[in-house]
LUMVEX-971053 format. One line per 2 residues: number of its first residue (from 1); their letters; for each residue x, y negated, z of N, C-alpha, C, O. Coordinates in steps of 0.2 Angstrom, whole numbers, plus 2048, in hexadecimal, padded with zeros to 3 digits. Each point is the difference from the previous one (the first is absolute). Layout:
<recs>
NUM) a) X:Y:Z:X:Y:Z:X:Y:Z:X:Y:Z; ...
</recs>
This chain:
<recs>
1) xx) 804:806:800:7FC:7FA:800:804:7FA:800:800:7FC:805; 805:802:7F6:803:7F9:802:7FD:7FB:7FB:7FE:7FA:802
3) xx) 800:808:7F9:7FC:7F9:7FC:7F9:802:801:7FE:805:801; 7FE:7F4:7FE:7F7:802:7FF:800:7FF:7FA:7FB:7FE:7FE
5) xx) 80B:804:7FC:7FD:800:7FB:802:807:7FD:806:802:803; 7F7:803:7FA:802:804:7FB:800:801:7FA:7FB:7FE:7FD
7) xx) 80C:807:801:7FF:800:7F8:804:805:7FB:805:803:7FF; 7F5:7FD:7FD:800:806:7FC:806:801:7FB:801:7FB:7FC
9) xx) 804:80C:805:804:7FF:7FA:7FF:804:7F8:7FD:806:7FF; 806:7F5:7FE:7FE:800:7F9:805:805:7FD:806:800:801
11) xx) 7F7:805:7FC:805:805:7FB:804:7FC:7FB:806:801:801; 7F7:7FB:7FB:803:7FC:7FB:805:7FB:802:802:800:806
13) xx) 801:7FA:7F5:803:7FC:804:7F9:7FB:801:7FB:800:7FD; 80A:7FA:809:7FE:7FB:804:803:7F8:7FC:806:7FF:800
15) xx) 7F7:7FB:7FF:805:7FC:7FC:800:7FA:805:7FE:7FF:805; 806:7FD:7F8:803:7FB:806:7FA:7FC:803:802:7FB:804
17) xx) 7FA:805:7FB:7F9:7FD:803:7FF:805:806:802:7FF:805; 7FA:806:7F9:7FF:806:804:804:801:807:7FF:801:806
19) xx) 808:7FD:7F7:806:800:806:7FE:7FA:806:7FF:801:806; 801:7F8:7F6:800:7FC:804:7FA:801:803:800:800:806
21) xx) 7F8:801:7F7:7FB:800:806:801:806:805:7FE:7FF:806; 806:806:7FA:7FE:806:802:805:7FC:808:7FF:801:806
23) xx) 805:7FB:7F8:805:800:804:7FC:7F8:803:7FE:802:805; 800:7FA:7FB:7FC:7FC:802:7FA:801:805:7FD:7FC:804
25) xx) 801:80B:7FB:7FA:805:804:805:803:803:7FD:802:805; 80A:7FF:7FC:802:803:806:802:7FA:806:800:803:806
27) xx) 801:7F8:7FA:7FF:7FB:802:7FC:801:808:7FA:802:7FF; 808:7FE:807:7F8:800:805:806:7FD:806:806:800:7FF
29) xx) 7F8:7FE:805:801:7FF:806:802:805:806:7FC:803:803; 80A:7FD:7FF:802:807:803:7F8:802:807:7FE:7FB:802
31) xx) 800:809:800:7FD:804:807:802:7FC:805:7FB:7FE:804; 80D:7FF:7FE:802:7FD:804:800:7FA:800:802:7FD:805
33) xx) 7FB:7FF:7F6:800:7F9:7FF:7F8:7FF:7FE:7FE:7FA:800; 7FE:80D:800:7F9:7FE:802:7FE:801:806:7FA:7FE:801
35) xx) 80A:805:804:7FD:801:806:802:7F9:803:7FB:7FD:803; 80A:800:7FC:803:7FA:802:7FB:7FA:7FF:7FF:7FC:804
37) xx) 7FF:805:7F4:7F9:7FB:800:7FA:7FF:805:7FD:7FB:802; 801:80C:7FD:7FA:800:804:800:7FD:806:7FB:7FE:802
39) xx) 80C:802:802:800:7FE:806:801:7F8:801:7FE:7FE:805; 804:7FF:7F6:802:7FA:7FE:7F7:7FC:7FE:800:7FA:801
41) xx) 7FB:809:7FC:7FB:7FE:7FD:7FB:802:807:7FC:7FC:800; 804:809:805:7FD:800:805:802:7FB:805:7FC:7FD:804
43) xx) 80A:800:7FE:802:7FB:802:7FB:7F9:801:7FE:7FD:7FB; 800:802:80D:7FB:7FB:802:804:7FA:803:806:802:800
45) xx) 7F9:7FA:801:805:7F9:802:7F8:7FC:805:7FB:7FF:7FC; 804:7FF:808:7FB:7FD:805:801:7F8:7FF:803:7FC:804
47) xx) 7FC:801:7F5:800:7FA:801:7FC:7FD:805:7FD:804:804; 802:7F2:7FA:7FC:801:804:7F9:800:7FD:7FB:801:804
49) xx) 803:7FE:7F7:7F8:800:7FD:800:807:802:7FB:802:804; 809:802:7FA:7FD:808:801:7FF:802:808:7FB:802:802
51) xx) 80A:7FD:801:7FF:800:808:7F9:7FD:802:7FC:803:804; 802:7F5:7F9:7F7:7FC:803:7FD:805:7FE:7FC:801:805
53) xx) 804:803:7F4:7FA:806:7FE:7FE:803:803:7FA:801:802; 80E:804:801:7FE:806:803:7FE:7FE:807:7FD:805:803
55) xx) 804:7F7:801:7FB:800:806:7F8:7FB:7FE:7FB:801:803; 806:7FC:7F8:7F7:801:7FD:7FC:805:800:7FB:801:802
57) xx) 809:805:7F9:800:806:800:7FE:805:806:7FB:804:801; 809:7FC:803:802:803:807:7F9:7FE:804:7FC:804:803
59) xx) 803:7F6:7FC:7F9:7FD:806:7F9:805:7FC:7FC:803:804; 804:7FC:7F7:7F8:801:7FB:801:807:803:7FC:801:804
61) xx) 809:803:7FA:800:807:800:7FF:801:80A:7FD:805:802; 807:7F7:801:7FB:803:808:7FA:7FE:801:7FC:803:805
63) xx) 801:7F9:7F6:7F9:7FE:804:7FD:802:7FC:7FA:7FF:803; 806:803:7F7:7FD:803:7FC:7FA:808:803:803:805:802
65) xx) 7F8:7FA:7FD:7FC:808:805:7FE:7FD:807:7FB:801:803; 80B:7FD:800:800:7FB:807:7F9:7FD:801:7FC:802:804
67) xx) 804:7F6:7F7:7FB:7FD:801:7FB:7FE:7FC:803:800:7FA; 7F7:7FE:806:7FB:7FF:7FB:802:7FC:7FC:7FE:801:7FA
69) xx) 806:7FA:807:802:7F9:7FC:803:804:7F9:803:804:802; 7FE:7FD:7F9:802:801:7F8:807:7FC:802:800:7FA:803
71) xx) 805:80B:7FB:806:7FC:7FE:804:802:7FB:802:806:7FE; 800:7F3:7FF:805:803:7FB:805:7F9:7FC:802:7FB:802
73) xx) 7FF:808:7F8:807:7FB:800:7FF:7FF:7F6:7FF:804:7FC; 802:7F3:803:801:801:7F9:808:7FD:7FF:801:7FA:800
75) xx) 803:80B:7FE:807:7FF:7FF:801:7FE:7F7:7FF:804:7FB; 801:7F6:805:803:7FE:7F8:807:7FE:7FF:803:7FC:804
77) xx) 801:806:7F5:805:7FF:7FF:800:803:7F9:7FD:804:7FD; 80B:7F6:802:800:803:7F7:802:806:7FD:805:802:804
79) xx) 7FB:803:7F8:804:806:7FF:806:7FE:803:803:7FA:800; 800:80D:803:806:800:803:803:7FC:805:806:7FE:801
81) xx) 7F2:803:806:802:7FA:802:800:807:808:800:7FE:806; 800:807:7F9:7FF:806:804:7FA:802:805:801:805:804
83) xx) 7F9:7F8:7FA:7FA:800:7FF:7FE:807:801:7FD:801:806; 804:806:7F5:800:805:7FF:805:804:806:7FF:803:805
85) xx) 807:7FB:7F8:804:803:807:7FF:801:807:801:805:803; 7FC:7F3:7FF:7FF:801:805:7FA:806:801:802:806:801
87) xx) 7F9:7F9:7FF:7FB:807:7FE:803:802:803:800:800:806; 804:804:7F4:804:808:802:803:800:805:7FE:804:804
89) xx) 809:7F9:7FE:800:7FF:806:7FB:801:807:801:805:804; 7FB:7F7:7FC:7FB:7FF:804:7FE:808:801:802:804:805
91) xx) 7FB:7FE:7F6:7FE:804:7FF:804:808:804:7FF:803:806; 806:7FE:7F5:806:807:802:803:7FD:807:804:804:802
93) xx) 7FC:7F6:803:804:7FE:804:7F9:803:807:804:801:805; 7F6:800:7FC:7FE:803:803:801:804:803:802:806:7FE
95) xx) 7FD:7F9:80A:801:807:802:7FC:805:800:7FA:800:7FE; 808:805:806:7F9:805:7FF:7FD:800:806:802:7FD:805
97) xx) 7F7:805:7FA:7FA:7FE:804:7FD:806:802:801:804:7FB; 7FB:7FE:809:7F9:805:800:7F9:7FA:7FF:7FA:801:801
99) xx) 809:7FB:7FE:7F9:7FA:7FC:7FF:802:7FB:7FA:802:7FF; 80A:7FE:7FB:7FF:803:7F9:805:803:7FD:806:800:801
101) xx) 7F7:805:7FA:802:806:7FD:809:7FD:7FE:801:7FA:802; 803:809:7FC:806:7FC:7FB:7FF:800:7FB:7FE:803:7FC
103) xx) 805:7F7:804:800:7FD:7FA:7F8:7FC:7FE:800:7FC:7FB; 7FC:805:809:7FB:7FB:800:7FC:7FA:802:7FA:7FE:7FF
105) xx) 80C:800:804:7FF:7FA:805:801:7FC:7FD:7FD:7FB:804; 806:802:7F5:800:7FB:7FE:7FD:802:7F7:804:804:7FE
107) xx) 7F8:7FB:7FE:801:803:7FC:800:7FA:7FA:7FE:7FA:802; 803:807:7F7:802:7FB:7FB:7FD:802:7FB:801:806:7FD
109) xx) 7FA:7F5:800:7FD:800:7F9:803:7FB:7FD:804:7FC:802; 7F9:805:7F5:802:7FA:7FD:7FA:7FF:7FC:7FC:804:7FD
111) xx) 804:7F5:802:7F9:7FD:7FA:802:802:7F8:805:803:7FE; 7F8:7FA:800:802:7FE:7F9:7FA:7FA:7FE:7FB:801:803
113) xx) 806:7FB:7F8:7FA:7FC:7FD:7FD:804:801:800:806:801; 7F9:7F2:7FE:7F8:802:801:800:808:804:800:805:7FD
115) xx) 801:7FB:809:7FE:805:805:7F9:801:801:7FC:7FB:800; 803:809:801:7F8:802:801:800:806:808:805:803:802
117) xx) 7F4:7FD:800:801:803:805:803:807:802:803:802:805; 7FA:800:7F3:803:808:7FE:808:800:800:803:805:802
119) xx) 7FF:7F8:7FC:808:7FF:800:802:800:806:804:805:801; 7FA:7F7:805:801:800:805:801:807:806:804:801:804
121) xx) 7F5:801:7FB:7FD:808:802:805:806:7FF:802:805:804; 7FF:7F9:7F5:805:806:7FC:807:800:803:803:805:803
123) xx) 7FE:7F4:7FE:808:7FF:803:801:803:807:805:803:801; 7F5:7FB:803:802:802:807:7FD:807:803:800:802:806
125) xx) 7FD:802:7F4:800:806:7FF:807:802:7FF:802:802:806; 803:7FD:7F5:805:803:7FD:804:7FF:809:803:805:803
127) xx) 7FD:7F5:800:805:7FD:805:801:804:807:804:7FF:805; 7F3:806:7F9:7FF:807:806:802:804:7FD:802:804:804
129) xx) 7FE:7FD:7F5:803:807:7FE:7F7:804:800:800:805:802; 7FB:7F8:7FB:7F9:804:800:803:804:7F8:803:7FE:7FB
131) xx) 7FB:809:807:7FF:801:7FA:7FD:7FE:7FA:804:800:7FB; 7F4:7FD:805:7FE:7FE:7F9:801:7F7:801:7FF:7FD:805
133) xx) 801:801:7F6:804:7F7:801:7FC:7FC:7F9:801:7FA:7FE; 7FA:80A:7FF:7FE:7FF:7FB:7FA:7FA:804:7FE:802:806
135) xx) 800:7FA:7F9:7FA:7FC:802:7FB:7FF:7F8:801:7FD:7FA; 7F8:807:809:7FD:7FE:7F9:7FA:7FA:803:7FD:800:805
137) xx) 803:7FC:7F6:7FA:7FC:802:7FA:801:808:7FE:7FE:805; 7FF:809:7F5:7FB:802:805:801:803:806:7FC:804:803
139) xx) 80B:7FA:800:802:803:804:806:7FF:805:804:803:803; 7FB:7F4:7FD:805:7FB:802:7FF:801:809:804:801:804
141) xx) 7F5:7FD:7FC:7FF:800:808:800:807:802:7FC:801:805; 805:805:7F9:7FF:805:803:808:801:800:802:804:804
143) xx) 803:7F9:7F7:807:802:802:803:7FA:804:805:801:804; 7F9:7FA:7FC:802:7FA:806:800:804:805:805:802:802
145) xx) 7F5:800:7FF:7FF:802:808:806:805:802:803:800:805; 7FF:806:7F6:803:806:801:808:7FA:801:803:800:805
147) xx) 7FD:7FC:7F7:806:7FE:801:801:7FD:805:806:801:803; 7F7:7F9:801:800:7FE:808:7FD:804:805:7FE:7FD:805
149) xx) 802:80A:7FA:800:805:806:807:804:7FF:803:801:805; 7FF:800:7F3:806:802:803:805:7F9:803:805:802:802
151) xx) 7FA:7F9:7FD:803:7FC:802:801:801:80A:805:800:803; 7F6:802:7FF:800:802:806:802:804:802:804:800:804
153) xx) 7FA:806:7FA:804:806:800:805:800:800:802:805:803; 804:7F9:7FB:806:800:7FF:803:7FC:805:806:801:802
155) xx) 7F5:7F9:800:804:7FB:805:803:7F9:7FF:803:7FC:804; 7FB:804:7F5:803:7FB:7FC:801:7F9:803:7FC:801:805
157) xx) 806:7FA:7FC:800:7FA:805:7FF:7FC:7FA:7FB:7FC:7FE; 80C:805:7FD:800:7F9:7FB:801:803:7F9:804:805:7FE
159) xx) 7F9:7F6:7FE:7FE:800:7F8:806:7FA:7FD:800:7FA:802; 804:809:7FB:803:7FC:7FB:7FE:7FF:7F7:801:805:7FD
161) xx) 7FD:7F7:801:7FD:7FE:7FA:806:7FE:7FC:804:7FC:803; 7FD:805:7F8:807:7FB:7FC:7FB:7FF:7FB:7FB:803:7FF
163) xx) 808:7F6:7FC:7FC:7FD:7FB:7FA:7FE:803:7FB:801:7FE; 805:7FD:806:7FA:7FC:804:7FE:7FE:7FC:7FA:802:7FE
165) xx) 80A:7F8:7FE:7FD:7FB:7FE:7FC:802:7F9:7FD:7FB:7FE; 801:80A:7FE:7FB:804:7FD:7FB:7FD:801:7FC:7FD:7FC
167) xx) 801:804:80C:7FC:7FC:801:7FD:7FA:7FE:7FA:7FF:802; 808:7FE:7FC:7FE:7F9:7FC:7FE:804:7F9:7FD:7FB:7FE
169) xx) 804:809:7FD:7FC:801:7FC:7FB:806:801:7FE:804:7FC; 801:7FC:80B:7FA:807:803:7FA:7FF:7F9:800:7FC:7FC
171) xx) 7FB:808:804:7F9:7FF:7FF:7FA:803:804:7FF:804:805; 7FE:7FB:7F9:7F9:803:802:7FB:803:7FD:7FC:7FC:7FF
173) xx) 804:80D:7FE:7FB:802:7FA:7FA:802:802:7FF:801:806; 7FF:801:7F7:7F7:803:800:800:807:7FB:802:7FF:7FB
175) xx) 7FE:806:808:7FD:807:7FB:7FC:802:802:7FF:801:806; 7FD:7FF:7F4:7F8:805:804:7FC:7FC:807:7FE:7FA:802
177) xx) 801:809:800:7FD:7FC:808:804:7FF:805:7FE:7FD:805; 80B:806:7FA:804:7FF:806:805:7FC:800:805:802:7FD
179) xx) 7FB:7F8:806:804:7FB:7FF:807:800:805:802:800:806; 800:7FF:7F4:809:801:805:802:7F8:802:800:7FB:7FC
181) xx) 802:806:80B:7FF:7FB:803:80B:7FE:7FD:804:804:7FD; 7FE:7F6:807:806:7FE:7FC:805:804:804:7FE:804:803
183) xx) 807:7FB:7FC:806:803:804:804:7FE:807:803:804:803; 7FB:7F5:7FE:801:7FB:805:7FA:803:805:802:801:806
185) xx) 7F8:7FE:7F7:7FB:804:806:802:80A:803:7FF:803:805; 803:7FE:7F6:801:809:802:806:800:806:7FF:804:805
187) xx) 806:7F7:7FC:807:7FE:803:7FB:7FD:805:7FE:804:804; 7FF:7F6:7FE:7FE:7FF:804:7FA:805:804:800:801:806
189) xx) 7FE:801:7F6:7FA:808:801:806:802:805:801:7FE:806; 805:806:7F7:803:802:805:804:801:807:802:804:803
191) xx) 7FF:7F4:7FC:801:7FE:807:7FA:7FF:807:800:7FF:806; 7FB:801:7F6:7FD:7FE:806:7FD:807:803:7FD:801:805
193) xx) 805:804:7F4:7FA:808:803:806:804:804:7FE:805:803; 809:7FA:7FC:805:804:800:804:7FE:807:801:803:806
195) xx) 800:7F7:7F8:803:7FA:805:807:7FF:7FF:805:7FE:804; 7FC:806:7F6:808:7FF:7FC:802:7FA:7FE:7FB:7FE:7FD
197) xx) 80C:7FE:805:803:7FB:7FE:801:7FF:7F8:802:805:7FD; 7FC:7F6:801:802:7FF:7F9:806:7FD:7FD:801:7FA:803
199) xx) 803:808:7F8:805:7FB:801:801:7FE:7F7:802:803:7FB; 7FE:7FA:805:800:7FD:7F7:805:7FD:7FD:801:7FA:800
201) xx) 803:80A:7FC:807:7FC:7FE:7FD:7FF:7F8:7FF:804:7FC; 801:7F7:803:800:7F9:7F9:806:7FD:7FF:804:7FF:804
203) xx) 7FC:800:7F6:803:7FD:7FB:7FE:7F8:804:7FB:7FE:803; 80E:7FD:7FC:7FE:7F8:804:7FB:7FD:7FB:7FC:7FC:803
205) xx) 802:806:7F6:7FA:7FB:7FF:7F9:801:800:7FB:7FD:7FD; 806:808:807:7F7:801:803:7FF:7FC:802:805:7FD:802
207) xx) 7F5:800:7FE:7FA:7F9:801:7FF:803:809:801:7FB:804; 7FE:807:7FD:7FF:803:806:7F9:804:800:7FD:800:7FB
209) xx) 800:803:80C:7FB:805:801:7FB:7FC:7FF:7FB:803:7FE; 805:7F8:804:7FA:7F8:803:7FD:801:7F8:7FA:801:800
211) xx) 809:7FF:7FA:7FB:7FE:7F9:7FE:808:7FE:7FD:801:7FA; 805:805:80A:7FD:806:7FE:7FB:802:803:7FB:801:7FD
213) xx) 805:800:808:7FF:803:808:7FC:7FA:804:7FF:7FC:7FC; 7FF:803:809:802:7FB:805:7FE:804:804:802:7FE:805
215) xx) 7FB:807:7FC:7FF:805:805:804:805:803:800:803:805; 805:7FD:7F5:808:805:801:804:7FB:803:803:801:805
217) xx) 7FB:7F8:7F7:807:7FC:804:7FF:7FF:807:805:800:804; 7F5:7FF:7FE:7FC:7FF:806:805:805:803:806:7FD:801
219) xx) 7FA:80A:801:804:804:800:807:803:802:803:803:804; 7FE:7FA:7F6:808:800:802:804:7FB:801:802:7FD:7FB
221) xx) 800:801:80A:801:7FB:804:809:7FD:7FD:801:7FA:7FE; 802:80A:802:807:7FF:800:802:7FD:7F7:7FE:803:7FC
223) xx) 806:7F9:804:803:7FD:7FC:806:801:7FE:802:7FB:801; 804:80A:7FC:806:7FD:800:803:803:7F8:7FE:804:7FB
225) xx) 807:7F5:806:802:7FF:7F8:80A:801:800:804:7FD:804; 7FC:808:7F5:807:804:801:803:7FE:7FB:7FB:801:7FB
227) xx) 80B:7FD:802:801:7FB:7FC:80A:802:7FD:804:802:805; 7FE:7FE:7F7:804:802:7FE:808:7FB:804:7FF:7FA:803
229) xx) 806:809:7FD:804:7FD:804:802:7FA:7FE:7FE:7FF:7FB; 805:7FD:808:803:7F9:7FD:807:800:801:802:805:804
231) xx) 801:7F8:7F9:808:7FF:801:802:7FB:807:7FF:7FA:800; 804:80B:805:802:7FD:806:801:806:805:802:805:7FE
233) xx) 7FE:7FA:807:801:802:808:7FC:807:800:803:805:801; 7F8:7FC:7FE:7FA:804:7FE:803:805:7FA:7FF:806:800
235) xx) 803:7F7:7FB:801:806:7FC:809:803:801:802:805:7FD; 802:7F6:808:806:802:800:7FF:805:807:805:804:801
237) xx) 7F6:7FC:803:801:804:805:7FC:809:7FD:801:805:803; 7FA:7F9:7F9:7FF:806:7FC:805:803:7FD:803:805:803
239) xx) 7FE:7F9:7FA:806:802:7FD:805:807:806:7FF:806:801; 803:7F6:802:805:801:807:7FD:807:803:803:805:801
241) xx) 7F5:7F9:800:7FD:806:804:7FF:805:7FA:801:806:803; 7FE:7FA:7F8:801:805:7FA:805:804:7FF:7FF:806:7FD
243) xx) 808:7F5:805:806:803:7FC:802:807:809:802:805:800; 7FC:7F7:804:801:805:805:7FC:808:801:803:804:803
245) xx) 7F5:7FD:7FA:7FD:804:7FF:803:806:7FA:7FF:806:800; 805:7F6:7FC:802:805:7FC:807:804:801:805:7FE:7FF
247) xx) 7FA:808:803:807:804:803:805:802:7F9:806:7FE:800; 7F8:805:7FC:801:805:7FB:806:7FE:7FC:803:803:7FC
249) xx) 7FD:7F3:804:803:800:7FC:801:7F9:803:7FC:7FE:804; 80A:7FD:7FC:7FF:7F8:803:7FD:7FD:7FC:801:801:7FA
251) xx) 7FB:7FB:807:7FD:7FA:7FC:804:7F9:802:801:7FB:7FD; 800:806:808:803:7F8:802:800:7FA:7FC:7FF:7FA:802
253) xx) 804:807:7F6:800:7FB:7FC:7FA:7FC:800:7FF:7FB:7FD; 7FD:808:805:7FA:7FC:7FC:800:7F9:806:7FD:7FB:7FE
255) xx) 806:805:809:800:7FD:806:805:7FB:7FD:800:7FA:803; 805:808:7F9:803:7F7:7FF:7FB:7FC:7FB:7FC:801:7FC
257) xx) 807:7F8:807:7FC:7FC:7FC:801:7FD:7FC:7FE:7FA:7FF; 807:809:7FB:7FD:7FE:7F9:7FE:808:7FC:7FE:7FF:7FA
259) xx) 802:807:808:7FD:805:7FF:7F6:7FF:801:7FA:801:7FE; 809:7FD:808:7F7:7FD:805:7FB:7FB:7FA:7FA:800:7FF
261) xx) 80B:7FC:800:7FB:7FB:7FA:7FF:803:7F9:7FC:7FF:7FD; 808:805:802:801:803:7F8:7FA:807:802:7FF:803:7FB
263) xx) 7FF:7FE:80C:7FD:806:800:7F7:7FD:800:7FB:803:7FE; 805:7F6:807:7FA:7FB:7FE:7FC:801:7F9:7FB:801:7FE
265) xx) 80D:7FD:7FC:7FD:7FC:7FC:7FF:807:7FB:7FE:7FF:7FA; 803:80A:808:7FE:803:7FC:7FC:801:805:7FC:7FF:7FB
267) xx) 801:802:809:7F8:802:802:7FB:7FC:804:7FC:802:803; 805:7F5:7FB:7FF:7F9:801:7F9:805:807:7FA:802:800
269) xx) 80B:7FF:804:7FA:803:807:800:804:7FF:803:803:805; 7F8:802:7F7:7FB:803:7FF:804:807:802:805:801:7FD
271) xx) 7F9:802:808:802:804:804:7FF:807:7FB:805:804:801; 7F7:7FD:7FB:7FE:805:7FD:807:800:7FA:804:804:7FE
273) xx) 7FB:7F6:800:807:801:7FA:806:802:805:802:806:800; 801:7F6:806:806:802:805:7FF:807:800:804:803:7FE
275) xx) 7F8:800:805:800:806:800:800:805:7FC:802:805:802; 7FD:7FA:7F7:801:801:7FA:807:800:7FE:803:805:7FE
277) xx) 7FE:7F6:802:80A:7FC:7FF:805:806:804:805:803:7FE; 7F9:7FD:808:804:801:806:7FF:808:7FE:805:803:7FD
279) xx) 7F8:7FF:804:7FF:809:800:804:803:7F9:804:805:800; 7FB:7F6:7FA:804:802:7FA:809:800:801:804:803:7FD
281) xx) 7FC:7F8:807:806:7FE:801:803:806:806:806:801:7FF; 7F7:802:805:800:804:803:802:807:7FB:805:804:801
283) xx) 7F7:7FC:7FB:801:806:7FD:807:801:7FC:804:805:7FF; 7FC:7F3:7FF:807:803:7F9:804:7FE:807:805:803:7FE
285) xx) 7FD:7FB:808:805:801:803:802:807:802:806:802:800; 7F5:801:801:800:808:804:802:804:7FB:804:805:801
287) xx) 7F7:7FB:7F8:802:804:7FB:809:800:7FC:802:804:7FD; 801:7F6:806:806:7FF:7FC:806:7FF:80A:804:7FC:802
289) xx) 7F9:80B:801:805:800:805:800:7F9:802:805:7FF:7FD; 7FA:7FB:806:802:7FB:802:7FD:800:807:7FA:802:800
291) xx) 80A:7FD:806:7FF:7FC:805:7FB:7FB:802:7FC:800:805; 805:7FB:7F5:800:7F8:802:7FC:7FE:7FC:803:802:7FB
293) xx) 7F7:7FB:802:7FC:7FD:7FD:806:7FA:7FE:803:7FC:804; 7FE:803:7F4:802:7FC:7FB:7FC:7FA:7FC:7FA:800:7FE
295) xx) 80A:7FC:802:7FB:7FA:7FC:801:805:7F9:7FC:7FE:7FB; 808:805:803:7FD:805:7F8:7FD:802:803:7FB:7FD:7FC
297) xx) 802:806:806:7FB:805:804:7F9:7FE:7FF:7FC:803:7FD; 804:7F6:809:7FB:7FB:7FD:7FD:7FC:7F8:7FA:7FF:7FF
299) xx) 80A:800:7FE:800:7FD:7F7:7FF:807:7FD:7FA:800:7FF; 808:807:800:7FD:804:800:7F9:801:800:7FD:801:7FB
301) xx) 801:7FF:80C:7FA:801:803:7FB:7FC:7FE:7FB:801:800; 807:7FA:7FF:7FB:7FA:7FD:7FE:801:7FA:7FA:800:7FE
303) xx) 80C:803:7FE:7FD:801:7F8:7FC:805:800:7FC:801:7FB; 805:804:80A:7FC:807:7FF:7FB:800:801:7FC:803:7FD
305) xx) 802:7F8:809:7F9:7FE:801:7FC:7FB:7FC:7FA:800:800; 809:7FE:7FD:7FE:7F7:7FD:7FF:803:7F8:7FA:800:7FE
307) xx) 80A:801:7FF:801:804:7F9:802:7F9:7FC:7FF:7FB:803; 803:805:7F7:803:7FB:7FB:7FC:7FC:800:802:7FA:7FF
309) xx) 7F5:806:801:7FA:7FE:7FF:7FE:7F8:803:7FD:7FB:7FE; 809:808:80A:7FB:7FB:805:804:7F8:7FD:805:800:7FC
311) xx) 7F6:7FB:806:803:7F9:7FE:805:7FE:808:800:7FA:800; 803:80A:804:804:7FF:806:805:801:7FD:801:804:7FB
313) xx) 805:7F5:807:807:804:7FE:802:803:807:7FE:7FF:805; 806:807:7F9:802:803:804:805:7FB:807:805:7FC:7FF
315) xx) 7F9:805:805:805:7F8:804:805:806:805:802:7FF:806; 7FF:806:7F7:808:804:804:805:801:7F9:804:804:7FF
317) xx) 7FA:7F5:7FB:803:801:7FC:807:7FE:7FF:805:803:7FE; 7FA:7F7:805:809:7FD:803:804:804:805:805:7FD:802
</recs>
């Protein structure tokens, strides 16, 4: 098993095309230089936006079941701003309970446009693990219900929603004689029958709940907004607490400051790029036996992520 690619040999001959692609599919990333990623790309850093979340986080999910009051949280921010991450985090950092099943204590759906109730139902069937996940029309209020009893049954505390912001182009149809009410109303339905926390991560140009909802927004009380890093203090101490997470290989360079601005201005914040950049950088340092993460390493890693395409110049070019 050393390559994931295999290939067929030919009786005849091969001609200098054949060679080169054959030899460009052996190309892969060594086993030791992928496990060295994974560790690199699981890598968490407690800023502080993320740190405010997760005790937002932290309070909805104790009080959640506790008290009659509905609670929950609309976290907005732009792609890449760790919105989703946190989630997961949140999520896998759990401890174990005799409150609820494993693995069920926080669970995670996603929207898409124009959401409908059915869409909703399906998703938080899927997020129990229900056998049938199908929602038919005539059969929305009889799979809600299955759906917010396993919500109980399991112990569930808190709902994470991604693509919130879908929301804004919800609708409301009519078939037949059974009217499907919107998707804003099914999420509030189940907060108030379940008494599961809701938590809603959007995109920053969501308008907010107030021009979809006002009964959700009513609701969920918490506000907070996550926002890509800026050049300063904050992203030089990120940095810092990143390069020390990673054992496998040093990153340190990334910690001096003109490595630090040139690492800015390929991932201008966005965590999701850094994370991208660095793990690549991670890989070719591991696959090519090195110690030490290199600014070849990084100009490298840029191109590999970014491709000839992007309009960035690469800035580990100098």
């Amino acid at each position: 098993m050393g390559s994931r690619y295999d290939f067929i040999e030919f009786d005849g001959p091969v001609d200098a095309d054949e060679c080169k692609t054959q030899a460009r599919r052996q190309f892969t990333y060594s086993p030791v230089a992928l496990a060295a990623a994974e560790v690199a790309e699981r890598a968490y850093v407690m800023f502080p936006e993320f740190k405010r979340a997760l005790e937002a986080l932290d309070r909805i999910y104790q009080l959640s079941g506790q008290l009659e009051t509905p609670q929950g949280a609309l976290i907005q921010g732009p792609p890449g701003s760790s919105k989703t991450t946190l989630a997961k985090y949140f999520t896998k950092s759990l401890p174990r309970s005799n409150l609820f099943d494993i693995g069920y204590g926080a669970l995670f759906i996603r929207l898409r446009a124009n959401p409908t109730q059915g869409l909703v139902v399906s998703q938080l069937l899927r997020a129990v693990k229900y056998p049938f996940t199908e929602v038919r029309k005539n059969r929305v209020y009889t799979m809600r219900d299955i759906a917010f009893e396993a919500l109980g049954q399991k112990g569930t505390k808190v709902v994470f929603v991604d693509q919130a912001h879908c929301l804004a182009t919800q609708g409301r149809t009519r078939h037949s004689d059974v009217p499907e009410t919107a998707a804003s109303d099914t999420l509030r339905e189940m907060m108030d029958e379940t008494k599961v926390g809701l938590i809603l991560l959007a995109d920053a140009k969501f308008k907010g709940l107030e021009q979809v909802d006002a009964a959700l927004a009513d609701r969920i009380s918490v506000r907070l907004n996550m926002t890509h890093f800026s050049q300063g203090a904050v992203w030089q101490a990120f940095l810092g607490s990143f390069a020390k997470t990673i054992e496998v290989v040093d990153i340190g360079i990334v910690t001096a400051e003109p490595v630090a601005a040139s690492t800015f201005l390929a991932t201008t914040g966005n965590r999701r790029s850094f994370r991208r950049l660095l793990t690549e950088g991670v890989l070719i340092a591991v696959h090519g036996d090195c110690k030490a993460l290199t600014i070849e390493h990084l100009h490298l890693a840029f191109e590999r992520t970014r491709g000839d395409g992007s309009p960035k110049t690469n800035p580990y070019a100098s």
